[in-house]
C-alpha positions in Angstrom: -29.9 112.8 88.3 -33.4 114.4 88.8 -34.8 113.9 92.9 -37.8 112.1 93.7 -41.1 114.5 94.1 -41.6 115.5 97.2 -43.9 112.9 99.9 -47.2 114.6 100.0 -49.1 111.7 101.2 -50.4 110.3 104.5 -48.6 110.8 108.0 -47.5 107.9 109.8 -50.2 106.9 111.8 -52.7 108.2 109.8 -54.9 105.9 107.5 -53.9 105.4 104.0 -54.4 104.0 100.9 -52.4 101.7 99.1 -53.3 102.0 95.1 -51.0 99.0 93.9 -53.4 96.3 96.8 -56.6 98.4 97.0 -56.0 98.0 100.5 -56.2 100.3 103.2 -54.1 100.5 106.3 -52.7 102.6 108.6 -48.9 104.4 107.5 -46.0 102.4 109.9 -43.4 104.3 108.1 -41.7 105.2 105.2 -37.9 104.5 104.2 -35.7 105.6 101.7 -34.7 102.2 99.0 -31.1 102.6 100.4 -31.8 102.6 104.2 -33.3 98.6 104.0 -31.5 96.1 104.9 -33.2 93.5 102.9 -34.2 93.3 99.0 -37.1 95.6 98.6 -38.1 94.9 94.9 -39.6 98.7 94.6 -39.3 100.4 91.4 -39.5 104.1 93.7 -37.0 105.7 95.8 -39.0 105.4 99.0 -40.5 102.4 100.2 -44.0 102.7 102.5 -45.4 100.0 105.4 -48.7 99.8 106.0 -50.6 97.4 108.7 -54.6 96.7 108.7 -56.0 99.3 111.1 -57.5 96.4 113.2 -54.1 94.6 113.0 -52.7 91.9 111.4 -49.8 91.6 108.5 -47.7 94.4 107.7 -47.2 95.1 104.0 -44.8 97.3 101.9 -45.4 99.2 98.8 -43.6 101.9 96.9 -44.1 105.3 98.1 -45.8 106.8 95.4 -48.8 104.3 95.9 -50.0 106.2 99.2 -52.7 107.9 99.1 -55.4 109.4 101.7 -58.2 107.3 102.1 -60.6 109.6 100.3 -58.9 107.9 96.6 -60.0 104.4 98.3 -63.9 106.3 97.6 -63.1 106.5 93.8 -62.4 102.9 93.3 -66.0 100.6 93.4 -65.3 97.7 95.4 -62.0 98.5 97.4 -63.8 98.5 100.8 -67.0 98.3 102.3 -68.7 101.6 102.3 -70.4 101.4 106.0 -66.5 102.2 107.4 -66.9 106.2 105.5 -69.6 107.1 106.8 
């Protein structure tokens, strides 16, 4: 059985990007598949939780859909450009 790659993204607490939503947020944590108690639907290994940086709904996405927010500047359209600058 091959491991996963190693995490290189984001710290928790630090802003992230999520590449599946187009969404940024900041990183709550990140969990390994086995450690959830609930049906997490994630084709990865690890599963990531991300909130709005102003607050508001937590969401979840597999780990290797984290990125730093710099990828967010690549894709036209994800977010307004006034919050990186």
């Amino acid at each position: 059985m091959s491991r996963p790659t190693p995490y290189k993204g984001p710290k928790v607490g630090q802003e992230a990007y999520d590449a599946a939503t187009g969404r940024v947020g900041v990183l709550q944590d990140l969990c390994h598949v086995d450690d959830l108690a609930f049906d997490h639907r994630m084709p990865g290994p690890r599963v990531a939780f991300l909130r709005p940086a102003e607050g508001g709904r937590e969401w979840m996405t597999d780990a290797e859909n984290v990125k730093f927010p710099e990828e967010a500047k690549k894709h036209p359209g994800v977010c307004d450009e006034s919050r990186w600058e």
